[in-house]
C-alpha positions as a Markdown table, in Angstrom:
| # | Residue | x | y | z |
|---|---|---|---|---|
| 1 | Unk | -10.7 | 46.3 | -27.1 |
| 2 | Unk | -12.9 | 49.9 | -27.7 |
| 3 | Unk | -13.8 | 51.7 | -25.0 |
| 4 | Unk | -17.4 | 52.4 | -24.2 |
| 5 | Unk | -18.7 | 54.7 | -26.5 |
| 6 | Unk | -20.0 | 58.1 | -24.2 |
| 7 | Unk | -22.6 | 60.3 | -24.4 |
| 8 | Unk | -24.7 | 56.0 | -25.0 |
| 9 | Unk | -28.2 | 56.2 | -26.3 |
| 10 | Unk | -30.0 | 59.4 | -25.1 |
| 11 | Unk | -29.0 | 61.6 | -27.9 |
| 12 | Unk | -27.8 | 61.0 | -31.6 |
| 13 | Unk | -24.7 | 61.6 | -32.6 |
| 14 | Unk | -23.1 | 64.5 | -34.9 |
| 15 | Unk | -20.5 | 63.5 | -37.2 |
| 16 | Unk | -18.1 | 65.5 | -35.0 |
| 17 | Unk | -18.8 | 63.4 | -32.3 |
| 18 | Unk | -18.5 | 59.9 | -34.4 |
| 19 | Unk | -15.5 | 61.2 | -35.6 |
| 20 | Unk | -14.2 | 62.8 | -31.9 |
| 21 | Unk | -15.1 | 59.1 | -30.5 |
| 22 | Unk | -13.4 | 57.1 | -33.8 |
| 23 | Unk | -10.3 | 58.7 | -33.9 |
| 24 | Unk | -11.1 | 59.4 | -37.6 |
| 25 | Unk | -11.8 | 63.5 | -39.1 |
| 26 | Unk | -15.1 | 64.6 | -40.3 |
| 27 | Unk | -14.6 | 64.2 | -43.8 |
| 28 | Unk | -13.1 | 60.2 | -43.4 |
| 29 | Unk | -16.5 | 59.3 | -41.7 |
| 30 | Unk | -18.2 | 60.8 | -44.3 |
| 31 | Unk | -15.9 | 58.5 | -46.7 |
| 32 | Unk | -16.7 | 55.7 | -45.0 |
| 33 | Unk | -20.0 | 55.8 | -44.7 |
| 34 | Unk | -20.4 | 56.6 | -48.5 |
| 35 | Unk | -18.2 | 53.5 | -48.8 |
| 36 | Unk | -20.4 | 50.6 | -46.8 |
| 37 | Unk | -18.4 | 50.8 | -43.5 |
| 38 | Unk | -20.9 | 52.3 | -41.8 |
| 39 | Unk | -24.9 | 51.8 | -42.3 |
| 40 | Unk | -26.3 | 54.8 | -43.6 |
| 41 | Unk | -27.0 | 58.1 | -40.5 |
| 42 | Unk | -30.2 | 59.0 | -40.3 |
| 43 | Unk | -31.6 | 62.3 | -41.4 |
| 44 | Unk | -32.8 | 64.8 | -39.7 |
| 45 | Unk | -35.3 | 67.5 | -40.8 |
| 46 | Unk | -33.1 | 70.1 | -41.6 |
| 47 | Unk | -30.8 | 67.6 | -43.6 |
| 48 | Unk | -28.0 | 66.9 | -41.2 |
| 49 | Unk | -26.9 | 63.3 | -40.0 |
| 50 | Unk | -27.7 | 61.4 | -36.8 |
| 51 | Unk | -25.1 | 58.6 | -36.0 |
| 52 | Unk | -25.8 | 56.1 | -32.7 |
| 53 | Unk | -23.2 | 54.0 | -30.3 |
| 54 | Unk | -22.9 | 51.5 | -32.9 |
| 55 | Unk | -21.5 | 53.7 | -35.5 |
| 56 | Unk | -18.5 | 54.5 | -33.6 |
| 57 | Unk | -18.0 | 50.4 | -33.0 |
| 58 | Unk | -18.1 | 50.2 | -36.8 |
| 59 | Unk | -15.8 | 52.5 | -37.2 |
| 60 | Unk | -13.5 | 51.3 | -34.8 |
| 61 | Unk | -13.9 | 47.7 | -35.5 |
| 62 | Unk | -13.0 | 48.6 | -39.6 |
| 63 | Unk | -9.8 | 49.7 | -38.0 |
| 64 | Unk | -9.1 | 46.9 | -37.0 |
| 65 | Unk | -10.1 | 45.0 | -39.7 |
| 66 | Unk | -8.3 | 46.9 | -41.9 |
| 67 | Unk | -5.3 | 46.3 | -40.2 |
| 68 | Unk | -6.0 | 42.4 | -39.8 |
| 69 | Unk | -7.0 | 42.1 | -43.4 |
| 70 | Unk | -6.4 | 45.4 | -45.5 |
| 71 | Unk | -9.0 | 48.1 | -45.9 |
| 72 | Unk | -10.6 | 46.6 | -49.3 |
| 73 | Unk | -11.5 | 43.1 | -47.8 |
| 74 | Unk | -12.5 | 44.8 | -44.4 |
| 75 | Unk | -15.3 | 47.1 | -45.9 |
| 76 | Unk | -16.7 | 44.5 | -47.8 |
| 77 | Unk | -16.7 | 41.9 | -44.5 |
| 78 | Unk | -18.0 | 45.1 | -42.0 |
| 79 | Unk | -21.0 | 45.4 | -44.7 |
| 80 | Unk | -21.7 | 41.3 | -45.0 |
| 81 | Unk | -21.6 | 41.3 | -40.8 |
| 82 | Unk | -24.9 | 43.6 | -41.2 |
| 83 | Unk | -27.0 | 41.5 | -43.3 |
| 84 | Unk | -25.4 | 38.2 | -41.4 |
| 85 | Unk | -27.5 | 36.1 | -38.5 |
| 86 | Unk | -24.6 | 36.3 | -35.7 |
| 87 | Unk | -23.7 | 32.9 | -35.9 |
| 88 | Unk | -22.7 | 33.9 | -39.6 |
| 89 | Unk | -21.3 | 37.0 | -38.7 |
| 90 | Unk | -19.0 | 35.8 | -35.6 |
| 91 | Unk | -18.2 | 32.1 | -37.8 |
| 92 | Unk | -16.8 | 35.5 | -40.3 |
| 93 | Unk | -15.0 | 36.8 | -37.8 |
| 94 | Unk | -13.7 | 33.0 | -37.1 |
| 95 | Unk | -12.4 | 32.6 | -40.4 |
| 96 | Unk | -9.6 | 35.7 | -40.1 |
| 97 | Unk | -8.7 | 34.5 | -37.2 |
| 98 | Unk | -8.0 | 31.3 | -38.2 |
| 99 | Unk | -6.4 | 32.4 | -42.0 |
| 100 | Unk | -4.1 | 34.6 | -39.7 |
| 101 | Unk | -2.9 | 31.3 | -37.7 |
| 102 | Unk | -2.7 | 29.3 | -40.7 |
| 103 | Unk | -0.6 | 32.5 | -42.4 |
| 104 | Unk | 1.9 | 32.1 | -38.8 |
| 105 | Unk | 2.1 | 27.9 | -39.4 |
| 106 | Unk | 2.9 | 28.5 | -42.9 |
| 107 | Unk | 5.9 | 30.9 | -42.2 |
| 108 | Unk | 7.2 | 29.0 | -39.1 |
| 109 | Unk | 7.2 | 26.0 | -41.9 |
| 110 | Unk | 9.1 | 28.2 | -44.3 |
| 111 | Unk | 11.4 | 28.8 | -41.7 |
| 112 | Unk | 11.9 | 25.0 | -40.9 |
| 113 | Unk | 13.1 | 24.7 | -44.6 |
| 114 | Unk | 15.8 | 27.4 | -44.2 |
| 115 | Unk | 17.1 | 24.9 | -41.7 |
| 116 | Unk | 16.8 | 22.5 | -43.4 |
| 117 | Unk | 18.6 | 23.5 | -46.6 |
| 118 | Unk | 21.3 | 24.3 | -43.7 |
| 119 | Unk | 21.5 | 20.8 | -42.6 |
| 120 | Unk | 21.6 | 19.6 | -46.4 |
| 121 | Unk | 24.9 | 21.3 | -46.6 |
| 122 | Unk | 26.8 | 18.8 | -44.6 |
| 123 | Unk | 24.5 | 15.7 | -46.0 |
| 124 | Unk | 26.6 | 13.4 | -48.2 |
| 125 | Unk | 25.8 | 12.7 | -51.7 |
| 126 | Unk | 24.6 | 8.6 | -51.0 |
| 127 | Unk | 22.1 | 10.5 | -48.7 |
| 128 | Unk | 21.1 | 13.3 | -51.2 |
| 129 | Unk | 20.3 | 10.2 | -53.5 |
| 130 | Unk | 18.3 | 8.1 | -51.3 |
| 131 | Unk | 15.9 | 11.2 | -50.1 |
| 132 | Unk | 15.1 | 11.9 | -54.2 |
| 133 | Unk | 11.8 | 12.2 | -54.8 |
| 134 | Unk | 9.4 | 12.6 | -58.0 |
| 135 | Unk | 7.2 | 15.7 | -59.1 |
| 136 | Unk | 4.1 | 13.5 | -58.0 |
| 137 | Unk | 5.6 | 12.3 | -54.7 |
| 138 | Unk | 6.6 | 16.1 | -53.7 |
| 139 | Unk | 3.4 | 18.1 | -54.7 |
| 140 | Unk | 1.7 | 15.3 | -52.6 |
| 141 | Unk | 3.9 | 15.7 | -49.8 |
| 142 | Unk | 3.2 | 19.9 | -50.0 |
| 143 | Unk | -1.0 | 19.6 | -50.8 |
| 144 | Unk | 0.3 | 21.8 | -54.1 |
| 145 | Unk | -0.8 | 20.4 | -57.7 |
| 146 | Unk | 2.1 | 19.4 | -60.2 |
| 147 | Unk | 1.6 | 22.0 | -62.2 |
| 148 | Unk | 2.4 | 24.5 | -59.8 |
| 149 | Unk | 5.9 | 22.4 | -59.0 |
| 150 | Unk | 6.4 | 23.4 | -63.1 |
| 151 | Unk | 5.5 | 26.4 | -63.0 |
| 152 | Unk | 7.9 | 27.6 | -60.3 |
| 153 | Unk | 10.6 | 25.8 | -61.8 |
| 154 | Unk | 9.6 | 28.0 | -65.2 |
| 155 | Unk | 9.9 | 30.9 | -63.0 |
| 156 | Unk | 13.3 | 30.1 | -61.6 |
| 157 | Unk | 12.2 | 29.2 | -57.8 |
| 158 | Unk | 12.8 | 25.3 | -57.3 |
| 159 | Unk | 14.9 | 24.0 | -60.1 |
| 160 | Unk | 14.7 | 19.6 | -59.9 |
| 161 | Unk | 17.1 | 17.7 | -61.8 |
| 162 | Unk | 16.2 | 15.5 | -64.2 |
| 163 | Unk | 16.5 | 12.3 | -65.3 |
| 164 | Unk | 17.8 | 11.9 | -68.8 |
| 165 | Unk | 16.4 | 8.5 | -70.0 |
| 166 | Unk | 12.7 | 9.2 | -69.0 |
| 167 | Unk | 12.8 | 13.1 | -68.7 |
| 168 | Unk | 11.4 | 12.8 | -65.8 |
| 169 | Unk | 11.7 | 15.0 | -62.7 |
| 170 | Unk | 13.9 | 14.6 | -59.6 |
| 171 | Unk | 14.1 | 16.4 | -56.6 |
| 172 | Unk | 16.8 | 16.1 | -54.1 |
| 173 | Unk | 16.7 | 17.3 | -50.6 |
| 174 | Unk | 17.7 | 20.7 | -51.5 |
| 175 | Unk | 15.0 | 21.2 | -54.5 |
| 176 | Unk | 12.5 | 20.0 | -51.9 |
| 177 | Unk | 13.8 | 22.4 | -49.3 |
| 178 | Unk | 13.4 | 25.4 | -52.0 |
| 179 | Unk | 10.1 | 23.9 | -52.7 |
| 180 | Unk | 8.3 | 23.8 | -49.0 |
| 181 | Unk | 9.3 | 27.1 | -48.6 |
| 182 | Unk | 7.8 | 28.3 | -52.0 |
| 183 | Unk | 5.1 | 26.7 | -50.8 |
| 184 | Unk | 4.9 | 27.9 | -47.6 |
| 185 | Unk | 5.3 | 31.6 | -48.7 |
| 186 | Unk | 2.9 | 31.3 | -51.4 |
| 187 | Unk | 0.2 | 30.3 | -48.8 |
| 188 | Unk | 0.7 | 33.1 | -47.0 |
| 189 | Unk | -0.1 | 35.2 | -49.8 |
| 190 | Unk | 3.9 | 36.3 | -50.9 |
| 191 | Unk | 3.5 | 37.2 | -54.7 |
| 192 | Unk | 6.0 | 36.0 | -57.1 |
| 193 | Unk | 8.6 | 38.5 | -57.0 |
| 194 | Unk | 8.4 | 38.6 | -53.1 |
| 195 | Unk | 9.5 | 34.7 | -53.1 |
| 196 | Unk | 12.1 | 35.5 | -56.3 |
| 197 | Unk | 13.6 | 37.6 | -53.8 |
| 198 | Unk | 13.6 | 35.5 | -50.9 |
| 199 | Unk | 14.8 | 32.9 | -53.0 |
| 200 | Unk | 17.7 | 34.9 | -54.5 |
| 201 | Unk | 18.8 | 35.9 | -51.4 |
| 202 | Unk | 19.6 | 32.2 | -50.4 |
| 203 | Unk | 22.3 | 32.5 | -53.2 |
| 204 | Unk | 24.6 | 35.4 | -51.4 |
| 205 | Unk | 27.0 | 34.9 | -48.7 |
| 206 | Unk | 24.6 | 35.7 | -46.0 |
| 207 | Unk | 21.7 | 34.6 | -47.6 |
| 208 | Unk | 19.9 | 32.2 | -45.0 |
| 209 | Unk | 20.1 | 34.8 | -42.9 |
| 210 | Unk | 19.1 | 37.4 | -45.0 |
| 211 | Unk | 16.5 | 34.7 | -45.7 |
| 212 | Unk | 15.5 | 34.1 | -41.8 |
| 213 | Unk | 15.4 | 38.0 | -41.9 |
| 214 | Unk | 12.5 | 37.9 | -44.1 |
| 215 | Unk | 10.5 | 35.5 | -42.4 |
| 216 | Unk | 11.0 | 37.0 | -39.2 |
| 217 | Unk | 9.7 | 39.8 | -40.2 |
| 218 | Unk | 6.4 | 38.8 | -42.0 |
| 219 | Unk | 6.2 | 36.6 | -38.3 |
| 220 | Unk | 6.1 | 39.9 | -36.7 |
| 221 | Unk | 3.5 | 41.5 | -39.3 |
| 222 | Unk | 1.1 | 38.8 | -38.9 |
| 223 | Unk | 1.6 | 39.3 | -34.7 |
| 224 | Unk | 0.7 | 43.1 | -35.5 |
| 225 | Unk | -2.2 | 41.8 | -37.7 |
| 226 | Unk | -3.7 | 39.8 | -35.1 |
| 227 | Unk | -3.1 | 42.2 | -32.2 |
| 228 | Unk | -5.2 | 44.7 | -34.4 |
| 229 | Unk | -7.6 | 42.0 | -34.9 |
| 230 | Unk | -8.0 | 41.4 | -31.2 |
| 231 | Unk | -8.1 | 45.1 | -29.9 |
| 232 | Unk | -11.0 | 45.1 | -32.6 |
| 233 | Unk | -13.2 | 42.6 | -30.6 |
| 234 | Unk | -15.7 | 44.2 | -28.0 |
| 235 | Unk | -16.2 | 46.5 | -31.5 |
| 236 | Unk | -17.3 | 44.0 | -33.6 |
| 237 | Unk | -19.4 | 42.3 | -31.0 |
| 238 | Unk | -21.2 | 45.5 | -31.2 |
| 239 | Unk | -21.4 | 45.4 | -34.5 |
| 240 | Unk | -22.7 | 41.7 | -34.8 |
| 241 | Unk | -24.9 | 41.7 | -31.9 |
| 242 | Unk | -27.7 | 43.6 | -33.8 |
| 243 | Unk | -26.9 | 41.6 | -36.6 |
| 244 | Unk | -28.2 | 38.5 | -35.3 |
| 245 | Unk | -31.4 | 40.4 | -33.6 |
């Protein structure tokens, strides 16, 4: 959480102190005010800006954000907060927390499916048959429209087989393994060279681990996300508070 701001109301600020009290130079507070993060310093007569307390909270809580959310989407939600009743601005707020849980239950399910493709190693064939499924039954089962099913088979991610006769598509256990965790990394925002490779890796020697690697790792980003989220708080209170007055 950010500290209290010092020197509080009885003076305005230089941008030497905003940027003393941020943590960021001069010339980034500058930047970022030109850019939206912060509302624009008041003049004075002789031309030079006056900041307040609550500059310093924007600029700490677009820290935060930034490292929650990236910097684009952060200066475009820190300048929505301001023009936001507070119960807009902190249901906002809301929402990243929630997509950054959502992005943790969607890897932890990824992870589930490594497993699983383990376990389908030692499943016999009668039992690979019986747990078949069809392209409608498996985008159903994964909330994910058909066509996405073909167009990460056109891309080489989840290959079904087929039946001949009807040319229909089959997927066994380990096609619907591949696909929950294309699934699962797509909805936590992997690109499509970032699941090729995950995908590929399953292919090599050590490549559930080298798989389980992968996962653990974006786990951990989205822990650092969050922590940055929540050290952002007491700012963004600040921040919203006048919002809603």
């Amino acid at each position: 959480m950010g500290k209290p701001v010092s020197g509080s109301q009885q003076r305005p600020l230089r941008t030497v102190d905003v940027a003393r009290e941020s943590g960021y130079s001069v010339q980034q507070v500058r930047d970022l005010e030109r850019l939206g993060v912060l509302p624009p310093a008041a003049r004075s007569s002789n031309g030079y800006r006056s900041y307040t307390p609550l500059h310093v909270h924007a600029l700490r809580a677009y820290r935060g954000l930034a490292g929650a959310v990236g910097a684009v989407e952060a200066r475009q939600l820190l300048a929505e907060l301001r023009t936001k009743t507070i119960a807009e601005a902190a249901a906002g707020i809301s929402a990243v927390h929630v997509r950054l849980a959502r992005e943790r239950d969607e890897t932890l399910r990824a992870q589930e499916a490594l497993r699983a493709i383990q376990a389908e190693a030692d499943t016999s064939a009668f039992e690979r048959e019986t747990d078949a499924m069809t392209i409608t039954e498996l985008a159903g089962a994964l909330h994910v429209r058909p066509s996405a099913l073909r167009f990460w088979e056109q891309e080489g991610l989840v290959i079904p087989e087929r039946v001949t006769s009807l040319r229909a598509r089959r997927y066994g256990l380990s096609a619907i393994g591949a696909a929950r965790i294309v699934a699962a990394l797509r909805g936590t925002g992997y690109g499509i060279p970032a699941v090729r490779e995950i995908m590929d890796s399953l292919h090599r020697l050590d490549g559930l681990e080298a798989a389980q690697h992968i996962l653990r790792r974006r786990l951990d980003q989205i822990a650092m996300r969050t922590v940055a989220l929540l050290r952002a708080g007491a700012d963004l209170a600040a921040v919203v508070a006048p919002a809603g007055q």
